[in-house]
N, C-alpha and C positions, 0 to 999 in steps of 0.2 A: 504494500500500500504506500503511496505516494506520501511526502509529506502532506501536500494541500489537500489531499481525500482524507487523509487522516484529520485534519483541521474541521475539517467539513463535516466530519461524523461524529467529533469531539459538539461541536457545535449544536450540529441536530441533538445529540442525546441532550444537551443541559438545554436546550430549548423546547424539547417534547414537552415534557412536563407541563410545562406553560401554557402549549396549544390543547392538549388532551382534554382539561375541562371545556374548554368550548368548543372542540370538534363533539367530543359527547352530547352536550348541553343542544350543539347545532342539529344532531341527529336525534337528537329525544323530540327538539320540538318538530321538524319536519315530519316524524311519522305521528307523534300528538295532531296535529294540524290536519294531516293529511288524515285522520281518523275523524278528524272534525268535520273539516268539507266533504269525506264522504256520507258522513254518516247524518248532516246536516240536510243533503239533497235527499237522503232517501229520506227524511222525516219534516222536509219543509212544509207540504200541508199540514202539519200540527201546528204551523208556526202563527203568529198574529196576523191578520190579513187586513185592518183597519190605520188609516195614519192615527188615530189618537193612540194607539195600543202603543205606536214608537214613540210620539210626542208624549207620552205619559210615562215613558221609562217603561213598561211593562213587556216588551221587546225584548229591550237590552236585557232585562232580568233572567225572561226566558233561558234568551241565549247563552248567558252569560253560568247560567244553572245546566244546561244541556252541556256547554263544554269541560265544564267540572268534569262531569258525569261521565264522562267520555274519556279523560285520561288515562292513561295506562300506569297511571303510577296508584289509583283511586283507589281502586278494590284493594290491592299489598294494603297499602297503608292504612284504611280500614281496617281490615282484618288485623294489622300488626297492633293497632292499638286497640282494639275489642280485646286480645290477648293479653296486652300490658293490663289493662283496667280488668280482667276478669284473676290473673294471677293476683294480680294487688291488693285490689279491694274486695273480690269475690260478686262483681257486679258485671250486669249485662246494659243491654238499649235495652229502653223504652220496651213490654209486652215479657220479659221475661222475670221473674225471680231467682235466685240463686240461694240453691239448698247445700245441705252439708253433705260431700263425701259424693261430689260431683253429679249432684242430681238437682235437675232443671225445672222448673215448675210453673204454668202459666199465672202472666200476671191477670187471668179474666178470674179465675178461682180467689184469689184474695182479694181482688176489686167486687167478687160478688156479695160480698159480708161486708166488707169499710168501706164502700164510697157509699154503698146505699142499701137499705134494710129491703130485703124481699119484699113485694107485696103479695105475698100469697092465699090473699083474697082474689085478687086478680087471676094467679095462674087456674085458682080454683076455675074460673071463672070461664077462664079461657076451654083449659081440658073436659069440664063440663059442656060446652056449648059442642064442641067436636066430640063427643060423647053422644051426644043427642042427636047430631045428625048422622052419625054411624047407627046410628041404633032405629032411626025411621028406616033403616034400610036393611034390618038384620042383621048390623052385622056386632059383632062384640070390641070394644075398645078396650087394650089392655096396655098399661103404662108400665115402662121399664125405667126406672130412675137410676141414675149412674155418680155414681158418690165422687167426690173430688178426685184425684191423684193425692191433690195435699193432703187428704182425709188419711186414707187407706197407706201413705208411707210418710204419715204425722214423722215418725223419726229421722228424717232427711229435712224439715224443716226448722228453720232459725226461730219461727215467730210462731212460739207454743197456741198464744190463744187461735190463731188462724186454721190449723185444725178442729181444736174444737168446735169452734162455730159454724166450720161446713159441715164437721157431723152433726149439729145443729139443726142446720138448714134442709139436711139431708131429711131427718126426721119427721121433723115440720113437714114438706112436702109431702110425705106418706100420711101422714095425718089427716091434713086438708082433702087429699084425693080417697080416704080411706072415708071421711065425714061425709065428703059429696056421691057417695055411691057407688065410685069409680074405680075399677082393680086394676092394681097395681102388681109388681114385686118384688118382694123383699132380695136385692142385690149386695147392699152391704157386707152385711154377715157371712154370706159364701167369701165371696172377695178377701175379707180378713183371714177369715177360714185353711184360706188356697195358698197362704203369702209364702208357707214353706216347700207349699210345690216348685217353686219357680217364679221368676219376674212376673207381677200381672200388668204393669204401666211398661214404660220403656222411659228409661234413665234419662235422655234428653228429647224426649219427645211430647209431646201432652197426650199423647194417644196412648191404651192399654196395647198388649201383648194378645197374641192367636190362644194363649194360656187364660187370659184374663179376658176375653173373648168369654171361653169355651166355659169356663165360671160361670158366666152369666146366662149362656146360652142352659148349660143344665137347669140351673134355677127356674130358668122358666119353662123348661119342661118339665119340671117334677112338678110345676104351680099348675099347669094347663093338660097335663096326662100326655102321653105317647101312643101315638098312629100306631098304624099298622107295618108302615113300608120300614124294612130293616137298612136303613143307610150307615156306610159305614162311612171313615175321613179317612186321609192320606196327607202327609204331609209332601208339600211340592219343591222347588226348588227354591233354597234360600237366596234371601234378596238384603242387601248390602243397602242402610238406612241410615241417612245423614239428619238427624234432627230438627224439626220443624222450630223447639228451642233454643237449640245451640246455634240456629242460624241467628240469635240474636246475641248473640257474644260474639264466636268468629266461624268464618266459614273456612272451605278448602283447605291448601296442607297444612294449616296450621292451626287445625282444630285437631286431630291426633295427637299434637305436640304437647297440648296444655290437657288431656284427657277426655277432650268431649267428640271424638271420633264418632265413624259410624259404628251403628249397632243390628246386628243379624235377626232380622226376621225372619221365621219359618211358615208361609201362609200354607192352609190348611185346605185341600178339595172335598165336599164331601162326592161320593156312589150313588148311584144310583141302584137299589137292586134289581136284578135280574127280571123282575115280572113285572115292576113299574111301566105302564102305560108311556110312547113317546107321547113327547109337548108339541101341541098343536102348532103345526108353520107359521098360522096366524096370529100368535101369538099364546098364551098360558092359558089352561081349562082345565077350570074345576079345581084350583092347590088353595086350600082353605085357609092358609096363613099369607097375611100380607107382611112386610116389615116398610117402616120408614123410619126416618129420624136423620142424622148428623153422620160426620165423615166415620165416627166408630164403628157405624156398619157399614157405609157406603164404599168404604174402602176396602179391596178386598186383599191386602195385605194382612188385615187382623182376623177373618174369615168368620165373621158374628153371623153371617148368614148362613155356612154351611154348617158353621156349628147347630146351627137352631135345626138345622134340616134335618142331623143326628139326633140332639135332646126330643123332639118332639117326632120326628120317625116320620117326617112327612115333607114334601115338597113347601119351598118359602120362595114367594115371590120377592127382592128385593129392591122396594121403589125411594131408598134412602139415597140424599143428595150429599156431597162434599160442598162444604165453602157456603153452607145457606142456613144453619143451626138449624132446629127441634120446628118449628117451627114452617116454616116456607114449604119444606117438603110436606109435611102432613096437609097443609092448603093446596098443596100442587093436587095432591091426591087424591083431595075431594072432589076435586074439578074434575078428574081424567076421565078415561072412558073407562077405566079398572073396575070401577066399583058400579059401574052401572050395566057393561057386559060380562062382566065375569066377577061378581061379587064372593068377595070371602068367607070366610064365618067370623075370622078373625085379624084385628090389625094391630100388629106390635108396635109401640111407638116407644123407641129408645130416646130418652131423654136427661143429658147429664145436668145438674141440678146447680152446675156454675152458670145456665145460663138466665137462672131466676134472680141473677143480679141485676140483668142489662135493664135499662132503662125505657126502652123502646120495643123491650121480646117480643109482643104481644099486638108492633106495629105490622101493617102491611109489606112495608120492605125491610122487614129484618129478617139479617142477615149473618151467619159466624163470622 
């Protein structure tokens, strides 16, 4: 090497350094940017279409909010400090609680007892009216009430009385529905019963377990008697479950890192047996149990419906919705053609007992 390539190379190296943060810097914002403009033209109908919406700042806000959003540095950094503040403080965002020995709990369950006293004149009120109109039609209304998570694994929680009062409220609700004429059942008690079989909640999730399912599912067939049709379950292939709570602390790699990883669910098929009549093409004929209610059945990860097909030895239609609570689906149902061509005997209405907190349960658009 020459001396003046040698000069030359001395040079570049002690001057690298110096350019490297803003050749970075220049390539971070070019593909940032280049994320912006494209991802601004594929979402510019969202955008303000009015000049006062610019002249009012409401624009610039938008946009100003959409390219946050957009960064690639966004999500890490979120997640890294959901992390820092859930080792630290043992705290999440906004919608979650943080219990002891890594277990997740919804903030709808402690807001249903402290922000505001049930009215459960009201629910009476409510589940008697859809009682009634089940019942001009034959058919029988049976309520499943489903006790908190905070309730049933009180000892994962920080805030003693907040269990109590959902077993509380849990009570109360049977009581009211027990006053007004309307059958219920008894779900707690198995629940407790079961805690040494197995998880019956799932650790970071608010939903129960295929286990804690299947608890509840017996109950109400030992409450309502068992068919005839011998169904058996089978457990299918396990599904690998990122927590609907832990998504409010931190998501992706580095939720394993601080322990709120995903967690193995085992969802459950039930059989049909061998002499069982097929289902009609056009849809279901003649299966005497309905179910509706909330994501605990709708979801067929926890398998509350095939469970119920075993406990009860009989075909279950399952007209329960995700993302709409106790509520909305049982309205959807009144209305459909279900119950007016193909009416049941029986319609299960699973119903967990955090959502007799809400303040509007019992409006038209409410919603989980």
């Amino acid at each position: 090497m020459t001396f003046e390539s040698n000069i030359t190379a001395k040079t570049f190296a002690s001057v690298a350094p110096a350019f490297a943060l803003p050749v970075l810097f220049l390539g971070y914002a070019v593909v940032a940017n280049y994320e912006f403009v494209t991802g601004l033209g594929r979402d510019i109908a969202e955008m303000p279409r009015t000049a006062s919406a610019y002249l009012s700042g409401e624009a610039a806000h938008q946009i100003d909010t959409y390219y946050k959003k957009i960064m690639p540095h966004r999500l890490p950094s979120v997640d890294a400090m959901g992390a820092a503040r859930y080792l630290a403080f043992r705290e999440g965002r906004p919608g979650v609680v943080v219990g002891e020995d890594g277990w997740l709990f919804s903030k709808e369950e402690f807001e249903a007892t402290l922000m505001r006293t049930p009215d459960l004149a009201e629910a009476a009120a409510g589940v008697t009216a859809i009682r009634d109109q089940l019942a001009a039609l034959g058919i029988e209304l049976v309520v499943v009430p489903l006790p908190a998570k905070a309730d049933i694994y009180r000892e994962h929680v920080s805030y003693a009385a907040i269990p109590t009062d959902l077993e509380r409220l849990y009570g109360d609700f049977l009581t009211v529905l027990d006053r007004a004429g309307i059958r219920s059942i008894e779900t707690r008690a198995p629940l407790l019963e079961a805690k040494a079989e197995g998880p019956l909640f799932l650790t970071t999730d608010t939903h129960w377990t295929p286990l804690g399912a299947e608890v509840v599912a017996d109950a109400v067939g030992a409450a309502l008697g068992r068919r005839d049709a011998a169904y058996t379950i089978a457990d299918t292939a396990p599904v690998e479950r990122e927590g609907d709570l832990s998504k409010f602390t931190v998501t992706g790699g580095l939720a394993p890192l601080v322990g709120l990883g995903p967690e193995t669910v085992v969802p459950r098929e039930a059989i049909a047996p061998h002499e069982a009549a097929p289902a009609d093409i056009f849809g279901p004929s003649s299966i005497p149990f309905v179910l509706t209610g909330t994501s605990y059945s709708a979801n067929a990860q926890w398998s509350f419906g095939e469970s119920l097909k075993v406990a009860l030895g009989s075909d279950v239609l399952n007209l329960a919705e995700e993302g709409k609570g106790p509520i909305a689906p049982m309205r959807a149902l009144l209305k459909s053609d279900t119950l007016r061509d193909t009416p049941p005997e029986v319609v299960i209405w699973e119903f967990p007992v955090r959502y007799l907190g809400q303040t509007k349960l019992w409006n038209e658009e409410a919603t989980e």
